[in-house]
N, CA, C and O atoms as CSV, one atom per row, in Angstrom:
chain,resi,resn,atom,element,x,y,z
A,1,UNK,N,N,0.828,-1.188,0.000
A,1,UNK,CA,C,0.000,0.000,0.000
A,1,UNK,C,C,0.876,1.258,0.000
A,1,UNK,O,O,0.815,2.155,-0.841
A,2,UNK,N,N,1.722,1.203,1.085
A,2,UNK,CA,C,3.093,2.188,0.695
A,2,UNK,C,C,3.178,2.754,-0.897
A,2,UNK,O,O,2.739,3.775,-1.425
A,3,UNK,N,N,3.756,1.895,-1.278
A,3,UNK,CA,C,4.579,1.843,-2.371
A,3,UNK,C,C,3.441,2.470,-3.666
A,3,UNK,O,O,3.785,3.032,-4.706
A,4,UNK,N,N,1.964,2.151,-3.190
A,4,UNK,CA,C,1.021,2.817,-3.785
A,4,UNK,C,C,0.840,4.259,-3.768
A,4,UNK,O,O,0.356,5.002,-4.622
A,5,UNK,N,N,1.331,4.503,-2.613
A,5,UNK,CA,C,0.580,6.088,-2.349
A,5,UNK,C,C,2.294,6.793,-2.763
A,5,UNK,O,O,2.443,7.974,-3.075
A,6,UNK,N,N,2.882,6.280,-2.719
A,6,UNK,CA,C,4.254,6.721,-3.186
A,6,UNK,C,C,4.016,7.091,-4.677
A,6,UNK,O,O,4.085,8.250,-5.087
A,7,UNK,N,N,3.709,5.931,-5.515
A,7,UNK,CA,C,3.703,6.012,-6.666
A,7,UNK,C,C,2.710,7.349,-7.305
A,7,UNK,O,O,3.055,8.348,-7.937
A,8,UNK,N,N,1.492,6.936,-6.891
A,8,UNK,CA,C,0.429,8.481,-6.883
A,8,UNK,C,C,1.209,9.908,-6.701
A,8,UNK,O,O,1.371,10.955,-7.328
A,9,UNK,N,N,1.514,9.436,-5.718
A,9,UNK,CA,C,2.401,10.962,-5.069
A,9,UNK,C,C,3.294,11.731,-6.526
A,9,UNK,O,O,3.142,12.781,-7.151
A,10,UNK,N,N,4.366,10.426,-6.632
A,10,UNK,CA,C,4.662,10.726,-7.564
A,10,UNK,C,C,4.231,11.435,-9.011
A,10,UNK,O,O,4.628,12.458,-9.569
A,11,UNK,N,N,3.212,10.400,-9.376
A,11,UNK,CA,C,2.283,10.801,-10.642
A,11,UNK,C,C,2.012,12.510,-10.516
A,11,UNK,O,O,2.323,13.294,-11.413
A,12,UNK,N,N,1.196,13.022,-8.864
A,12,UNK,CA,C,0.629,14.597,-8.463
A,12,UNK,C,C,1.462,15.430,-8.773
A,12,UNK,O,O,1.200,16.515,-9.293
A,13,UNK,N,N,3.040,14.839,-8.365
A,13,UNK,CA,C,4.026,16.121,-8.245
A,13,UNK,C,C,4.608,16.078,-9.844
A,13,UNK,O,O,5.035,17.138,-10.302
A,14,UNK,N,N,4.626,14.958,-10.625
A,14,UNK,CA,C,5.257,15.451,-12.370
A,14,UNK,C,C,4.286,16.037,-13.125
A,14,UNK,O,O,4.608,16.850,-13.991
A,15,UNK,N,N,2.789,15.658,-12.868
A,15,UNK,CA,C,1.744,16.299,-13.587
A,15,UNK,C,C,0.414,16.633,-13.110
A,15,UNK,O,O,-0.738,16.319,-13.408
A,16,UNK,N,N,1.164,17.610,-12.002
A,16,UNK,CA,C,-0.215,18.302,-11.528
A,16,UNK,C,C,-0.880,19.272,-12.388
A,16,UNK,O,O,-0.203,19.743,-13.302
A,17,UNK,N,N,-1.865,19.582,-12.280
A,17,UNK,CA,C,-3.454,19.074,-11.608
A,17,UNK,C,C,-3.689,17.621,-12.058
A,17,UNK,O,O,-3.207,17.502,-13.184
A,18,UNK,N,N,-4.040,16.884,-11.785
A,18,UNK,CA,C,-4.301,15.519,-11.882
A,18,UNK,C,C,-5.482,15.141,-11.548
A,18,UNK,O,O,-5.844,15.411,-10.403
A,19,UNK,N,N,-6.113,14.646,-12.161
A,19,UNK,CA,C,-7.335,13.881,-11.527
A,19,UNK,C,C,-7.412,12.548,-11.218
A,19,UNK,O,O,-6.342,12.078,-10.831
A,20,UNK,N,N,-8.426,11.718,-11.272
A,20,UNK,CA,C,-8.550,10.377,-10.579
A,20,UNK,C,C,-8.374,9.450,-11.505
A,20,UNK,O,O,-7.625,8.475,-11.427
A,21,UNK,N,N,-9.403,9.902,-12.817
A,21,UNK,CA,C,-9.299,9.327,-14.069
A,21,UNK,C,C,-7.910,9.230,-14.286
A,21,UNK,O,O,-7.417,8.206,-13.814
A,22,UNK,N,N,-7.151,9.976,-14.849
A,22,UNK,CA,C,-5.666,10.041,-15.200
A,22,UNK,C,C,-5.097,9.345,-14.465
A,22,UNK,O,O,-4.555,8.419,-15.069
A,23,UNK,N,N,-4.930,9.329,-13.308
A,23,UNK,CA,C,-4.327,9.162,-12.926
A,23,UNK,C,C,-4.236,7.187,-12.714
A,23,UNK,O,O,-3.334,6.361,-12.852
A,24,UNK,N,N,-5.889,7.110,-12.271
A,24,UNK,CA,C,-5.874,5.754,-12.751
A,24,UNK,C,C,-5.103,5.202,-14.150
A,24,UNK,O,O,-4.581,4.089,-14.202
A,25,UNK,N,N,-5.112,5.951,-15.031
A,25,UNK,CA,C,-4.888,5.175,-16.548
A,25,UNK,C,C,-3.358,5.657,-16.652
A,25,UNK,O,O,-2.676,5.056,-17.481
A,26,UNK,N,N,-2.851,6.495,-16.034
A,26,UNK,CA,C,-1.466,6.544,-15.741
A,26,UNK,C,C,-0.441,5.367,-15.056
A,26,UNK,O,O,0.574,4.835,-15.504
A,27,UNK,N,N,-1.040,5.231,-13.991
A,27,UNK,CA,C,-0.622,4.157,-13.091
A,27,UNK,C,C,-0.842,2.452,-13.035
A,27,UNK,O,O,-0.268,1.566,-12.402
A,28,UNK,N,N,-2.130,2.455,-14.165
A,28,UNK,CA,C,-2.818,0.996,-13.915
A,28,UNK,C,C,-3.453,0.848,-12.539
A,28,UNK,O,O,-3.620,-0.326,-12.209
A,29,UNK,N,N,-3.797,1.654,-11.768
A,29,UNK,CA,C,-4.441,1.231,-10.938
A,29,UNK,C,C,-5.616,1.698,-10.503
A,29,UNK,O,O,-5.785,2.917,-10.508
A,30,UNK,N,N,-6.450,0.997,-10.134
A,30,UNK,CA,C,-8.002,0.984,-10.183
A,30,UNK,C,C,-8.068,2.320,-9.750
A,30,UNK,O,O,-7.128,2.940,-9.252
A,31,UNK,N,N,-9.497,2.860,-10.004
A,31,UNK,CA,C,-9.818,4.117,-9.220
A,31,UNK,C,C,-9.988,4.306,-7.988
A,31,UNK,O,O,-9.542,5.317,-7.446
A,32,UNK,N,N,-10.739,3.260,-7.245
A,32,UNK,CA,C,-11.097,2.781,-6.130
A,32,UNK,C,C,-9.938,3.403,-5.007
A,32,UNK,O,O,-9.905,4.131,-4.015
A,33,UNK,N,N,-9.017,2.596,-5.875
A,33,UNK,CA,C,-7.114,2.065,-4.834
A,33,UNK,C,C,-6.815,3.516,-4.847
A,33,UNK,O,O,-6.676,3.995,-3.722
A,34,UNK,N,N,-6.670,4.409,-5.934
A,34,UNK,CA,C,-6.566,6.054,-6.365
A,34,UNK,C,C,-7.247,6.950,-5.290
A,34,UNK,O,O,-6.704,7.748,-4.527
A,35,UNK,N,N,-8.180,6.722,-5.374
A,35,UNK,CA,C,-9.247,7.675,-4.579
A,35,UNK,C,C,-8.898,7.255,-2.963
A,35,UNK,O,O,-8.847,8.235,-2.219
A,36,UNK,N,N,-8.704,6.214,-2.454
A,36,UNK,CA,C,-8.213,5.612,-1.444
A,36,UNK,C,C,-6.586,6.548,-1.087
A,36,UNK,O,O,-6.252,7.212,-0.107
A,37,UNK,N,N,-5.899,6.229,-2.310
A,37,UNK,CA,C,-4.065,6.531,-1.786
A,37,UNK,C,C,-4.490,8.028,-1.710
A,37,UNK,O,O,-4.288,8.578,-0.628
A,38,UNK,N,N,-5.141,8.883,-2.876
A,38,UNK,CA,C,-5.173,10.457,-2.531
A,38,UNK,C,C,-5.647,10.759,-1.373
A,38,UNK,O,O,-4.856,11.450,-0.730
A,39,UNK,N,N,-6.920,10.453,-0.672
A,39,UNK,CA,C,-7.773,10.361,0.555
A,39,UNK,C,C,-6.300,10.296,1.394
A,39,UNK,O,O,-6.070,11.274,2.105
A,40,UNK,N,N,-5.216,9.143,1.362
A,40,UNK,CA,C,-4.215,9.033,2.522
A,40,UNK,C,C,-3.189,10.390,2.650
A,40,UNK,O,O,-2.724,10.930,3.654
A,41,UNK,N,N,-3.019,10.751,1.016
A,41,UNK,CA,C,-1.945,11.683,1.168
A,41,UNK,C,C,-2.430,13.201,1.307
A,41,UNK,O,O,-1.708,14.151,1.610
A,42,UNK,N,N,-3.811,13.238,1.022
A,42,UNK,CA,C,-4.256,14.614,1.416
A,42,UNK,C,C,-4.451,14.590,2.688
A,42,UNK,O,O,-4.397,15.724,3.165
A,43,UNK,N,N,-4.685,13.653,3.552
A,43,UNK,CA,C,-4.615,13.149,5.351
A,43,UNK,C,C,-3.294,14.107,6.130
A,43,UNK,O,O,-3.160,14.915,7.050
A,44,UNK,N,N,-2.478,13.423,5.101
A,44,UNK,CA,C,-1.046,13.764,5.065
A,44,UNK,C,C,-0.493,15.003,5.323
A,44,UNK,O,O,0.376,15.442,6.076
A,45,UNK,N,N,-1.426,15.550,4.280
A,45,UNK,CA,C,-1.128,17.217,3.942
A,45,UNK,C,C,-0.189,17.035,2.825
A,45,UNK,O,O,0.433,18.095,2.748
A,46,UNK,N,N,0.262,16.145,1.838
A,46,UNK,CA,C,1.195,16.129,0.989
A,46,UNK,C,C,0.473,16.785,-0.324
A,46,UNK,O,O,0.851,17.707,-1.048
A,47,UNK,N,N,-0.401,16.184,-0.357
A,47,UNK,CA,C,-1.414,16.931,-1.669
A,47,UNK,C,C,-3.111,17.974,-1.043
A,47,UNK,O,O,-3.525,18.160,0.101
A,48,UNK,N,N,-3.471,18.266,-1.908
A,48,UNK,CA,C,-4.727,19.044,-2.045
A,48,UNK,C,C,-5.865,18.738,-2.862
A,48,UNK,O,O,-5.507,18.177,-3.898
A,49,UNK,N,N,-7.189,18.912,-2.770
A,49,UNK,CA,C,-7.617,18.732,-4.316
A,49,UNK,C,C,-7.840,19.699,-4.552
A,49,UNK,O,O,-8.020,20.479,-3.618
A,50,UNK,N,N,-7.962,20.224,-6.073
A,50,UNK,CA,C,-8.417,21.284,-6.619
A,50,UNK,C,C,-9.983,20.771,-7.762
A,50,UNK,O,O,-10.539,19.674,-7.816
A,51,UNK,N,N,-10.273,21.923,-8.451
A,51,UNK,CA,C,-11.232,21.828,-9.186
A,51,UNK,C,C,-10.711,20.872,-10.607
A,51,UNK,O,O,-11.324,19.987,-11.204
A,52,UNK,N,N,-9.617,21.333,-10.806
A,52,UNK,CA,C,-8.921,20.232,-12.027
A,52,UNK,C,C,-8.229,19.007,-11.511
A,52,UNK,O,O,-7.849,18.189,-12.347
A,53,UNK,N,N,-7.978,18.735,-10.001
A,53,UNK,CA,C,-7.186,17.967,-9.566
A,53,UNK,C,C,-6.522,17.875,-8.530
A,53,UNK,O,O,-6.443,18.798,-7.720
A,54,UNK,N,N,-5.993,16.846,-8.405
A,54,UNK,CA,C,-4.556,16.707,-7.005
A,54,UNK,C,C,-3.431,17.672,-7.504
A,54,UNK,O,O,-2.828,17.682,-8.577
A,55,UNK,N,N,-3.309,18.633,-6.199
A,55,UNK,CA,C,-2.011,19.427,-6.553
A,55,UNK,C,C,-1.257,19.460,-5.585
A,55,UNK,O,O,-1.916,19.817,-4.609
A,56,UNK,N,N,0.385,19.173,-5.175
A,56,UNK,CA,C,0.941,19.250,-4.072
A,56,UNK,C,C,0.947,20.259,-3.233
A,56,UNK,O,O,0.748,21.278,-3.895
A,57,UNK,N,N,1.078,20.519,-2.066
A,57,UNK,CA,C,1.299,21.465,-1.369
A,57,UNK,C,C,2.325,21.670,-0.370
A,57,UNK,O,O,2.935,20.615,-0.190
A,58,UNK,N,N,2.797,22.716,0.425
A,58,UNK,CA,C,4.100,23.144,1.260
A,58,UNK,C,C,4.504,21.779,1.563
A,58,UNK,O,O,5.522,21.305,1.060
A,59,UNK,N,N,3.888,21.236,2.223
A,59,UNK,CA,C,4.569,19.670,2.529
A,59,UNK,C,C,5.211,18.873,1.852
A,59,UNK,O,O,5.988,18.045,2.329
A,60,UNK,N,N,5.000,19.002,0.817
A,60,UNK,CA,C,5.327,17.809,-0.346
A,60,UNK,C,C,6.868,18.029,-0.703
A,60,UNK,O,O,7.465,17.071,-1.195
A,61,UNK,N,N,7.429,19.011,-0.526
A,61,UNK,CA,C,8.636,18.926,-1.249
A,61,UNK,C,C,9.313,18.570,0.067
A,61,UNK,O,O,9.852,17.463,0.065
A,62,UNK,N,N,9.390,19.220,1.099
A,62,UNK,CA,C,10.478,18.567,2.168
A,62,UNK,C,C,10.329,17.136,2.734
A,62,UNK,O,O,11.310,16.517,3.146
A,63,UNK,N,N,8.939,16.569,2.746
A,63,UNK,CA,C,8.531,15.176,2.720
A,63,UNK,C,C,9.475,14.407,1.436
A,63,UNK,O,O,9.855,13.265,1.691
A,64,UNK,N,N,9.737,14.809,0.508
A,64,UNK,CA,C,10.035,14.478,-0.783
A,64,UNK,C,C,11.622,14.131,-0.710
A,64,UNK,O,O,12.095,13.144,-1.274
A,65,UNK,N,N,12.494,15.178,0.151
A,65,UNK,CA,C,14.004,15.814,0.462
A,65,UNK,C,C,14.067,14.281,1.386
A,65,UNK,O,O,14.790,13.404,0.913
A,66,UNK,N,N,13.455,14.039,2.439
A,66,UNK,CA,C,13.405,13.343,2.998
A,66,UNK,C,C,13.120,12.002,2.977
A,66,UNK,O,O,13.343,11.213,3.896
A,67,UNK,N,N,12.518,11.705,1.690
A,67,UNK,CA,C,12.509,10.340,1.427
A,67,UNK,C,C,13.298,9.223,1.529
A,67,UNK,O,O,12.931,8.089,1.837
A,68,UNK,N,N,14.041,9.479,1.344
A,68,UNK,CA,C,15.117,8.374,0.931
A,68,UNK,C,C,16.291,8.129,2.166
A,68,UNK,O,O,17.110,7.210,2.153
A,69,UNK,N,N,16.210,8.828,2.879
A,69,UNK,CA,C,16.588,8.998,4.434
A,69,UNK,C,C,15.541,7.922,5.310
A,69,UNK,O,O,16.041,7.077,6.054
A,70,UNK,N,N,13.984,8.047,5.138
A,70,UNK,CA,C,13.203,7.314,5.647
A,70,UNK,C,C,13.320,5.613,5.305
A,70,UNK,O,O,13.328,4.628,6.044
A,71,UNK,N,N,13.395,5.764,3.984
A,71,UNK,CA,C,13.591,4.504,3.605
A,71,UNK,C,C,14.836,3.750,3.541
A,71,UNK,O,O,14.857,2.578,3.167
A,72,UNK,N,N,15.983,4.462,3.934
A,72,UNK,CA,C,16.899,3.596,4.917
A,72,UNK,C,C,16.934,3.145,6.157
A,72,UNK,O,O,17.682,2.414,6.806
A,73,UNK,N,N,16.115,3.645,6.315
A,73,UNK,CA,C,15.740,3.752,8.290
A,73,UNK,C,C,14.920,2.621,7.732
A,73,UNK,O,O,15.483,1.528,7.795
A,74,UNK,N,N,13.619,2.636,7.155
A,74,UNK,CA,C,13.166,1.503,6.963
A,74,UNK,C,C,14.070,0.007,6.737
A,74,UNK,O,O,14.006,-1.063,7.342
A,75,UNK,N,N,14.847,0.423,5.693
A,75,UNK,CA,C,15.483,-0.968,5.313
A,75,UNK,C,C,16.361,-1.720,6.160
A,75,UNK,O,O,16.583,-2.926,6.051
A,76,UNK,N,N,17.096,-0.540,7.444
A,76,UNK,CA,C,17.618,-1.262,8.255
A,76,UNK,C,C,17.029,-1.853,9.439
A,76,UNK,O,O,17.529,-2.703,10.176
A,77,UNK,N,N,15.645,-1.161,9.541
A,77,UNK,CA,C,15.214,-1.163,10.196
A,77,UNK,C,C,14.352,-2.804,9.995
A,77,UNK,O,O,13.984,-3.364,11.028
A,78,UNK,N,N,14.138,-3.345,8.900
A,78,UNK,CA,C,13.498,-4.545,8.418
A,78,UNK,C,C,14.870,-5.694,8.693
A,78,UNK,O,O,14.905,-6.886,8.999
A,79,UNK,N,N,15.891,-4.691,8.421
A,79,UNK,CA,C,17.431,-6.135,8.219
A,79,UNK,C,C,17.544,-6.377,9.848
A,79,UNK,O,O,18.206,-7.394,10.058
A,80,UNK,N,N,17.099,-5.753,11.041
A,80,UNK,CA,C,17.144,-5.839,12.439
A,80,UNK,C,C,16.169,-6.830,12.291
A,80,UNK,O,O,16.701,-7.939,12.341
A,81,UNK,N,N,14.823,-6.890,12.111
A,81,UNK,CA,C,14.061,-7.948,12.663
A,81,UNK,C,C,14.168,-9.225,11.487
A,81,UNK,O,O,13.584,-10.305,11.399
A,82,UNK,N,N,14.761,-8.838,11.004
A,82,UNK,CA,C,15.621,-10.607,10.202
A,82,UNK,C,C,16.436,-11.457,11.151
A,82,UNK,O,O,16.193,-12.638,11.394
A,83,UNK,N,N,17.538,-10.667,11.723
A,83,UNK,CA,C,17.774,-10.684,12.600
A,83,UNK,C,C,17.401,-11.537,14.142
A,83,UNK,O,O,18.120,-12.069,14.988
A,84,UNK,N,N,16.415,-11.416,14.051
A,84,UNK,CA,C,15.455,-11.577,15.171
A,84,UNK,C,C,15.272,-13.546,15.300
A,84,UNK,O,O,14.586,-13.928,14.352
A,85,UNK,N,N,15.612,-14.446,15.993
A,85,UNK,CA,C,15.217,-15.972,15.767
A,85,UNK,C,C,14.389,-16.251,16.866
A,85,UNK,O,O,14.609,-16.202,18.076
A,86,UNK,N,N,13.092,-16.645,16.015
A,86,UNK,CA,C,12.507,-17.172,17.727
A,86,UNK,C,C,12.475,-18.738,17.288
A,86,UNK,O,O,12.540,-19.287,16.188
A,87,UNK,N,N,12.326,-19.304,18.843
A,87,UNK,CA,C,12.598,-20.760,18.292
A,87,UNK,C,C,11.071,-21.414,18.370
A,87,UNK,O,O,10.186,-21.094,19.164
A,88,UNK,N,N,11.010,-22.471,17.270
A,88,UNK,CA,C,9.314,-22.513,17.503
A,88,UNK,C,C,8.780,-24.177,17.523
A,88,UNK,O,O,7.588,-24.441,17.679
C-alpha cells in the first residue's frame, strides 16, 4: 500500500493538476485504490484537491528531500528484525 501512495504521489508532483481518471490510466491502478491513496496523502497534507485535480502542497517537497533517508531507516530497520530468531 506504501509503495502505492508513493507512486500516486509521484504521478501529483510530475503532472499536476491531476485527476482520478488520469491518474488511474497513468498508473494501472483501479480508481477505487486512487481515490483511497489520494484520501491518505491529502490526510497527510502532501497533496490538495483542486477543481482540475490533485495538486501538491508546502509539505510535499520537504517530505520528498526526505525520502530516501526514511527509507533507509526503513530498510535497516526490516534487516534488524531478520535478525530476530525465535525458536518454535
Amino acid at each position: 500500500m506504501l509503495q502505492r501512495h508513493l507512486v500516486i504521489l509521484k504521478q501529483v508532483v510530475e503532472n499536476e493538476p491531476i485527476g482520478i481518471l488520469k491518474l488511474a490510466e497513468e498508473t494501472r491502478i483501479p480508481s477505487h485504490k486512487v481515490r483511497y491513496s489520494l484520501r491518505v496523502l491529502e490526510q497527510e497534507g502532501l497533496i490538495k484537491a483542486s477543481a482540475p485535480g490533485a495538486v501538491t502542497t508546502d509539505k510535499t517537497k520537504p517530505f520528498l528531500q526526505g525520502l530516501d533517508a526514511m527509507i533507509e531507516n526503513l530498510t535497516r530497520r526490516a534487516e534488524d528484525l531478520k535478525k530476530i530468531k525465535i525458536e518454535r
